[in-house]
C-alpha positions in Angstrom: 4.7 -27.3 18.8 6.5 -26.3 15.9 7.1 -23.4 14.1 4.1 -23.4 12.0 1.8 -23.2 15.2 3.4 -19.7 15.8 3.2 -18.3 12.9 -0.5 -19.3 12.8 -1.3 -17.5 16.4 0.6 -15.0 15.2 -1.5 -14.2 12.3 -4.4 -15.1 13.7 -3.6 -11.8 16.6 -2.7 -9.6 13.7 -6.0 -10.0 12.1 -7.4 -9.8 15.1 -5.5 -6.2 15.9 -6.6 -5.4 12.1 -10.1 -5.9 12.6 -10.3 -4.5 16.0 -9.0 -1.2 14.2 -11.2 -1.2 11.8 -14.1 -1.7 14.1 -16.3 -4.1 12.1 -17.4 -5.9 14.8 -17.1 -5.7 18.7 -14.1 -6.6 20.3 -15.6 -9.6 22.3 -16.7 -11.6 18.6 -13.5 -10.3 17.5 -11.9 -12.0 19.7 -13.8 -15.0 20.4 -13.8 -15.3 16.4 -10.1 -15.6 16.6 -10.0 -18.4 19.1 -12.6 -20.4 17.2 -9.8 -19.8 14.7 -7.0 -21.0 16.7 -9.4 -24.1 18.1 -10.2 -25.0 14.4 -6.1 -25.0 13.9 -6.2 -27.4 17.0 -3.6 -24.6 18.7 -5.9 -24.7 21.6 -8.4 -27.4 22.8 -12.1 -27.3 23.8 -11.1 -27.2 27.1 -8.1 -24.3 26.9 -11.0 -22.2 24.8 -13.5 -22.1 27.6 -10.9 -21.9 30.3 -11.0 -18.0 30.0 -14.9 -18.4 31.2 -13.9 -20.1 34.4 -11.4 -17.7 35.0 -12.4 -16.3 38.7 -11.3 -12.9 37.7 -13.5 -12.5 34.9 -15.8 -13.6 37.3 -15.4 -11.4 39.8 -15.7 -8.9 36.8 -19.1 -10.1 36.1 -20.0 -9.5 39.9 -18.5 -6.3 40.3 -20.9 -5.1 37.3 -24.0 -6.0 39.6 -22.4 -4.6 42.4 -21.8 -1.0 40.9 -24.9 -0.9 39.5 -26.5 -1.3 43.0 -24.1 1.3 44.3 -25.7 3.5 40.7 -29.4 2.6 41.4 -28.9 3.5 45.3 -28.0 6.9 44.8 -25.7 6.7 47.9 -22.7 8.7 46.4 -25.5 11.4 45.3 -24.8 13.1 49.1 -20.9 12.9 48.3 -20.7 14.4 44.7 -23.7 17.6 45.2 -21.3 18.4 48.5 -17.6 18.3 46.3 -18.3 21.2 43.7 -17.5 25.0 45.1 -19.8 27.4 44.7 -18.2 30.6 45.4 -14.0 32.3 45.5 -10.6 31.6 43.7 -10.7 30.2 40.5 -13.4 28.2 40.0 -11.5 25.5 37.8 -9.1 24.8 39.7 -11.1 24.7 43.0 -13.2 22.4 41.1 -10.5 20.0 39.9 -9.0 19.9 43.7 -12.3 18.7 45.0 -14.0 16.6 42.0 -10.9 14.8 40.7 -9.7 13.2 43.7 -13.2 12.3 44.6 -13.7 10.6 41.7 -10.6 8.6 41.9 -11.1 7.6 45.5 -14.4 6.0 44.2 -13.1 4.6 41.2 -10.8 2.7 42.9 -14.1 0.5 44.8 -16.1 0.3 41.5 -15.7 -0.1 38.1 -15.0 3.3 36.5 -17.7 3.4 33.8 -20.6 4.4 36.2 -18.8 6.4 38.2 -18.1 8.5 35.2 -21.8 8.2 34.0 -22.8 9.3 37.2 -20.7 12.6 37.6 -21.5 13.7 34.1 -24.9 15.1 34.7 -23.3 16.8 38.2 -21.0 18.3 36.5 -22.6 19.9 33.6 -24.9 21.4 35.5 -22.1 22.9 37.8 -20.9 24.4 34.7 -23.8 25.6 33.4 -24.7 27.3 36.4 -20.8 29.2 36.7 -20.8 29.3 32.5 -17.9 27.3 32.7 -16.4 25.4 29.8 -17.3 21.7 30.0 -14.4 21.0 27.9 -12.0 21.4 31.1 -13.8 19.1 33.2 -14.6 15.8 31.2 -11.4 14.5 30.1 -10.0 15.0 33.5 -13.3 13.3 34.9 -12.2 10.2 32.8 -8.6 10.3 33.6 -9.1 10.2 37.6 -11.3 7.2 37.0 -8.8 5.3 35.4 -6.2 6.9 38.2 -8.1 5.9 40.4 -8.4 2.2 39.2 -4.9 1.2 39.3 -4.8 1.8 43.0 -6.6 -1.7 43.9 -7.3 -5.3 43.1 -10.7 -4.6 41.9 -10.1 -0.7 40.7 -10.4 -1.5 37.0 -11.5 -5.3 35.1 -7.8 -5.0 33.8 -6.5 -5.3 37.2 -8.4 -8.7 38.1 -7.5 -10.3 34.5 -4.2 -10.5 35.5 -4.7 -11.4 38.8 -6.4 -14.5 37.5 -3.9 -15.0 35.4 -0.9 -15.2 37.9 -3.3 -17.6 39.7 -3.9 -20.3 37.1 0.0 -19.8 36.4 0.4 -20.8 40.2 1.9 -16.8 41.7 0.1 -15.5 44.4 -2.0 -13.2 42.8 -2.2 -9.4 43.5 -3.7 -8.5 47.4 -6.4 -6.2 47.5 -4.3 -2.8 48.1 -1.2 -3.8 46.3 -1.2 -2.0 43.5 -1.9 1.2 45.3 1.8 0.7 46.2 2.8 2.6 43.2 -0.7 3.3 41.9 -1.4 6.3 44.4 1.9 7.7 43.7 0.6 7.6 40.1 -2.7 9.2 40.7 -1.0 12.0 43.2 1.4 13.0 40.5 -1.1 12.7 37.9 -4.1 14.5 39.9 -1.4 17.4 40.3 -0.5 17.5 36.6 -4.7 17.6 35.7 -4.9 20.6 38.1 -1.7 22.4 37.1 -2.2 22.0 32.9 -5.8 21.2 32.6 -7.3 24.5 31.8 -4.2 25.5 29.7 -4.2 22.2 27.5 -7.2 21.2 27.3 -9.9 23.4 24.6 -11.8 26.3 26.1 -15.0 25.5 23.6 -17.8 27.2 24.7 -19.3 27.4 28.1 -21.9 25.5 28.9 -25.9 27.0 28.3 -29.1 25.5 28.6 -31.2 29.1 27.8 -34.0 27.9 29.7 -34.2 24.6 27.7 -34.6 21.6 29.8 -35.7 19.6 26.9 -32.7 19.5 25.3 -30.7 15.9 26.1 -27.2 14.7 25.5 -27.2 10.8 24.8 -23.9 8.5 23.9 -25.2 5.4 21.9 -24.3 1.8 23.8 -24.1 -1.5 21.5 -27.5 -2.3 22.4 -29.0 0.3 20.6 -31.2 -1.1 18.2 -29.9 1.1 15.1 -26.4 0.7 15.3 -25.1 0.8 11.3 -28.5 1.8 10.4 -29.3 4.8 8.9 -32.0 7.2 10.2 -33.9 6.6 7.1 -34.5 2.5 8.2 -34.2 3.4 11.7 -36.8 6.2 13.0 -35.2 7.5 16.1 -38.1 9.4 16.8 -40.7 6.9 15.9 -39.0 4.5 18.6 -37.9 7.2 21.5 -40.4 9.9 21.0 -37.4 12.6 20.8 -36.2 14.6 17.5 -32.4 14.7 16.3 -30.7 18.1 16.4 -27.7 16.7 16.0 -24.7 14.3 16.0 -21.2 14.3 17.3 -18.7 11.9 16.3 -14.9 11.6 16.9 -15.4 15.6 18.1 -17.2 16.5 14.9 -20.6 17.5 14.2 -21.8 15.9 11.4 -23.3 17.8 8.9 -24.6 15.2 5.9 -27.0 13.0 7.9 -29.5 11.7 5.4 -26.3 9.2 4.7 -26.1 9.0 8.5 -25.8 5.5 10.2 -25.6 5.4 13.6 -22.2 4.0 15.8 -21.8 2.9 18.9 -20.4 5.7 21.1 -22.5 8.3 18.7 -24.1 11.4 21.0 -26.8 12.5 19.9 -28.0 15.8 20.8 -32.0 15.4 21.4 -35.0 17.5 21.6 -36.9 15.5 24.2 -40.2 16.2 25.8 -39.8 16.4 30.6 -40.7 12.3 30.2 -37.8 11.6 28.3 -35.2 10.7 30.9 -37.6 8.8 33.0 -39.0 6.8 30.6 -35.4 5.8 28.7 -32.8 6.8 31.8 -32.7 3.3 32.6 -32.3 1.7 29.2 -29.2 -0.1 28.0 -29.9 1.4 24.4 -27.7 4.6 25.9 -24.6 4.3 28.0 -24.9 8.1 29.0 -27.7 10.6 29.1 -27.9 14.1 30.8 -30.0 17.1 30.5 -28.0 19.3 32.4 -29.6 18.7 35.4 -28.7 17.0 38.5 -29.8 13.4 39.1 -32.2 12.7 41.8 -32.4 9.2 43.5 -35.4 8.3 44.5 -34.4 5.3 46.2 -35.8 4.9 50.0 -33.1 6.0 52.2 -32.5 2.6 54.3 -31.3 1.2 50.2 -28.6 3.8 49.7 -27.4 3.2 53.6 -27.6 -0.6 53.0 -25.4 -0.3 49.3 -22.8 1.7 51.9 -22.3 -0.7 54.0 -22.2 -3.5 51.6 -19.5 -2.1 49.5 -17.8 -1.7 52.6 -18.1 -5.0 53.8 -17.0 -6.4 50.6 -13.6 -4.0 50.2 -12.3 -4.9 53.7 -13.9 -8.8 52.8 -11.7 -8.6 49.8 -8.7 -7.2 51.5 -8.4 -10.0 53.6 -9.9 -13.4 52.0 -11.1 -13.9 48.6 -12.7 -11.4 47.0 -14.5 -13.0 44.4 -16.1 -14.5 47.9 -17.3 -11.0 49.6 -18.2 -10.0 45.6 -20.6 -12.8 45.0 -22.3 -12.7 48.7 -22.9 -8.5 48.2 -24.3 -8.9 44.3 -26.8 -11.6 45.9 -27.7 -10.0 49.0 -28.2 -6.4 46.8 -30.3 -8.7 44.2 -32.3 -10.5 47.0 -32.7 -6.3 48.7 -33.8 -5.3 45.8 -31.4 -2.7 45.1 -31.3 -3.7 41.7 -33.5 -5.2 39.8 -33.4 -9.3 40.5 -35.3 -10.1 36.9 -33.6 -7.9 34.7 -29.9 -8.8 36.7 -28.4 -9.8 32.9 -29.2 -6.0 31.6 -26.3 -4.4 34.0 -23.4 -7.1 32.9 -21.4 -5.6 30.1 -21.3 -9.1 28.2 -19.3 -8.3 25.4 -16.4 -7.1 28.5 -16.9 -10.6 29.8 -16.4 -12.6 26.5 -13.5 -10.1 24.9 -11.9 -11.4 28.6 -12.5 -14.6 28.6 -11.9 -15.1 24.9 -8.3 -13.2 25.6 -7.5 -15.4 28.0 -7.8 -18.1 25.5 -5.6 -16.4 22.9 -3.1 -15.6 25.9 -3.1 -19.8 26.2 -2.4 -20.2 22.7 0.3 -17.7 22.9 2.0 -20.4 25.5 1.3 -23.3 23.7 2.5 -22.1 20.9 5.6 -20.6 21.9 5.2 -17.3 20.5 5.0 -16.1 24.1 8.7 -17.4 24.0 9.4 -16.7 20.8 8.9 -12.8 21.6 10.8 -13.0 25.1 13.8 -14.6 23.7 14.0 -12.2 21.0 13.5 -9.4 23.3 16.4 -10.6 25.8 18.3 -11.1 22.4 17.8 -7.5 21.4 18.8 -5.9 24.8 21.6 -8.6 25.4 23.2 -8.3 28.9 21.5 -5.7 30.0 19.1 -6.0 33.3 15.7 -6.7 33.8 14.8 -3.2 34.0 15.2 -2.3 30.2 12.5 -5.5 30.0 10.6 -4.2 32.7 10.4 -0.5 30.4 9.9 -2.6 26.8 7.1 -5.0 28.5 5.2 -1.8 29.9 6.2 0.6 26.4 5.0 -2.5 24.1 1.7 -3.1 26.6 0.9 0.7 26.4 0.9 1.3 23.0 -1.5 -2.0 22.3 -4.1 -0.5 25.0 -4.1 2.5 22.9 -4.5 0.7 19.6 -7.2 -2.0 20.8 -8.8 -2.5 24.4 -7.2 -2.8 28.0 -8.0 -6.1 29.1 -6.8 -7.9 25.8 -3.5 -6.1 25.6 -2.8 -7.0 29.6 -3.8 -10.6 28.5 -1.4 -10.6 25.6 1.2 -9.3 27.1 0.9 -11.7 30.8 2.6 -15.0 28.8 5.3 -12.8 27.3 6.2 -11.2 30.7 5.8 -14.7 32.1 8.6 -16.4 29.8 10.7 -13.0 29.6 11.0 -13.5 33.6 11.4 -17.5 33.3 14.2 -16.6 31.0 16.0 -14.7 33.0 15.3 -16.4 36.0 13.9 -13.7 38.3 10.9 -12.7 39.8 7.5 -12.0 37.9 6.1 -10.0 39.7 7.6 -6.5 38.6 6.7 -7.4 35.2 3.2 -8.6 35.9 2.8 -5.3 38.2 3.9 -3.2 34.9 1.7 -4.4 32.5 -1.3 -4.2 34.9 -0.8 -0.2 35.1 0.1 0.3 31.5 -2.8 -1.8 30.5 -4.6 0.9 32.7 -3.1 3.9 31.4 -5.1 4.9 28.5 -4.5 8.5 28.9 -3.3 8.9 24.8 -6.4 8.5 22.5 -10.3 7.8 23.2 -10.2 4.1 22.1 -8.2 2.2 24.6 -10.9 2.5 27.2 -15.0 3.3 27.1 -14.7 6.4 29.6 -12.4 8.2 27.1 -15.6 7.0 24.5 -18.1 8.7 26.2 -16.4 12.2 27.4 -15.1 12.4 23.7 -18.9 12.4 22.2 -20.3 14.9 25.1 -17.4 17.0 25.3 -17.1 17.2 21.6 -13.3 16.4 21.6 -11.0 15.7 19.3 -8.9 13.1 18.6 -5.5 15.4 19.2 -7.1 16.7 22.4 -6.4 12.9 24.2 -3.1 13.3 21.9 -2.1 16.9 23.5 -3.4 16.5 27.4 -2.6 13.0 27.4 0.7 12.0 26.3 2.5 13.9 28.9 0.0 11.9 31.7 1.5 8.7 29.6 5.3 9.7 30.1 4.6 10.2 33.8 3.0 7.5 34.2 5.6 5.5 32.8 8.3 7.0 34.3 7.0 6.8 38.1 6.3 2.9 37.1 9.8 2.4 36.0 10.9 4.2 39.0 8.9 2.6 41.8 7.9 -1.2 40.6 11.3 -2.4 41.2 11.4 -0.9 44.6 8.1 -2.4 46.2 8.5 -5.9 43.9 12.3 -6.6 43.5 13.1 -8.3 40.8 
């Protein structure tokens, strides 16, 4: 293809980049608008357009949403978080971020890191409103051990089995199930340490956390299914649909004061004054991807479903460690659906579509980027730039350059973009992938620097009431280790 063809998928990913900044549409038509695009250009063919949707790790993504819902609906990890939060001596802060944090991230590394999140939330604001504790030290930290936590295996994080999939249609191996823990736990030791050390001191104080006796009063972050996203209250009744009245709204870490020009937004938290029915009757709805009251969750799933969801999630983790995991994923998500354990008929409800098409529809653009040869283009001019210098000042730009578009847009479309480019950079230079394909897996991952790159940094921002500086201030230096543990220890386990 000639130069024309790259100049085209080039323009067609900065408008994409534009748009996804600007937010005027989700990421997954976004993106799939952009490969129509490049389709219509004939960059790519029918056929490289819907590879991305036979891709078996987006697959295995798709699963791994039925499967963590089971685990959600079970209430099986309900026994493991009320039994992690000290009650009594030392400092209650730090006692709480030595037993919570890691917790979380040895859970997030089995299951995809939004629920986990969504199910800790309510546990932990109660904790804090029962020691008048500052919820404000707790929830960013709570979303930064689930992402830890999912760099430390195959199936941690969707990021992680994107580019697996894409090593395997490029013909490499593929990452094994614990492989990435090679330098991922040394990642989420360090980083676990630097929560516990600095999290009090950099993260706001805000004010502690009281309920004064009212249990009506519910927290609730706004998901894209929510009917009245871009409407304003005026043409959508919130109360007239939900039964609940508006107190207020935080956005971006602000309360909003003018709400007669209101208009709801995805990720929105609203601040509700809800009668005792309210979270039974809407706890379960896709309309909200968060909702607490204060109070601790109670299951009441019978108990042989919660020790069945054990077990199955067990099976599948040492299944996946040693044969295929998209195997062990699909058997447990059937036998869960065929249990019970979730819902059989409503089974579409708990997959995060617009996840599955922004993947699938990167893994398009990422084919364009080959076929094009902009994904050469880039590498040659990147070798050019560094001349004859090694592969390690590669290995640092590739993770730097993959960082920084995680931050701007979303995980898995910055590790897709970034695969050809590593790819061709390693052809180039004739060495190993691997490092490089290892590297852009974690900083794809590490989304530590502002509440876009990834939906668990969404929802703490709206219930914490952060700001935007707050990611900026805490997690920047979590970034810089990050990256300097990954330049330190990816060409030891995966020479080059």
């Amino acid at each position: 293809m000639g130069n024309i063809d790259i100049f085209i998928v080039l323009g067609a990913i900065v408008l994409m980049v534009y748009l996804l900044v600007k937010d005027y549409l989700r990421p997954g038509l976004v993106l799939f608008s952009v490969v129509v695009i490049l389709l219509c250009c004939g960059i790519i063919t029918p056929a490289d357009a819907l590879s991305g949707f036979a891709n078996k790790g987006m697959i295995t993504v798709a699963l791994l949403f039925l499967v963590s819902e089971g685990i959600r609906r079970s209430g099986c990890l309900s026994p493991i978080v009320k039994r992690i939060f000290p009650s009594k001596g030392g400092s209650m802060l730090t006692r709480g971020y030595l037993t919570i944090l890691p917790t979380v991230a040895s859970i997030s590394a089995f299951l995809n890191n939004t629920p986990i999140v969504v199910i800790f939330i309510p546990y932990i604001k109660a904790w804090c409103n029962k020691l008048s504790l500052p919820i404000k030290k707790l929830l960013i930290p709570l979303s930064y051990a689930a992402i830890l936590g999912g760099m430390c295996t195959l199936i941690g994080t969707s990021t992680n089995l994107v580019v697996h999939g894409l090593m395997l249609d490029a013909g490499l191996d593929g990452f094994t199930m614990f492989e990435l823990g090679k330098v991922g736990i040394i990642i989420t030791i360090v980083g676990l340490g630097y929560i516990t050390l600095f999290g009090a001191k950099l993260l706001p104080d805000g004010e502690s956390v009281k309920q004064n006796g009212k249990s009506d009063i519910v927290d609730v972050v706004l998901a894209a299914r929510f009917p009245g996203i871009h409407c304003t209250m005026k043409e959508f009744d919130f109360h007239k649909h939900y039964g609940a009245e508006i107190i207020s709204i935080r956005r971006d870490g602000e309360i909003l004061e003018e709400l007669d020009g209101y208009r709801y937004k995805e990720n929105d938290t609203l601040v509700l004054n809800a009668d005792p029915t309210f979270m039974d009757t809407w706890g379960d709805s896709r309309v909200f991807i968060a909702m607490t009251n204060g109070k601790e969750h109670e299951s009441e799933t019978p108990r042989w479903k919660s020790i069945l969801s054990l077990l199955l999630l067990v099976v599948m983790v040492v299944g996946g460690a040693l044969s295929d995991m998209f195997f062990w994923a699909a058997v447990v998500a059937v036998i869960m659906a065929f249990c019970g354990i979730f819902p059989a008929k409503k089974y579409t409800k708990y997959i995060s579509w617009d996840i599955l098409i922004t993947i699938s529809s990167a893994l398009a653009i990422s084919r364009a980027m080959t076929l094009s040869g902009l994904a050469d283009a880039i590498a040659s001019q990147i070798i050019e730039l560094c001349g004859s210098v090694s592969p390690y000042t590669i290995l640092a730009i590739l993770y730097i350059t993959t960082n920084i578009i995680t931050e701007l847009i979303t995980n898995n479309a910055a590790a897709a973009f970034a695969f050809p480019i590593a790819l061709s950079a390693a052809s180039q230079l004739s060495i190993d992938p691997m490092p490089f394909c290892v590297a852009i897996t974690i900083a794809a991952s590490a989304s530590f620097c502002t509440p876009i790159g990834y939906q668990t940094n969404m929802i703490v921002q709206g219930l914490g009431g952060y700001r935007f500086s707050d990611f900026v201030r805490f997690g920047l230096p979590l970034s810089i280790i990050t990256f300097i543990i990954s330049m330190i220890f990816i060409p030891i386990f995966w020479s080059f």
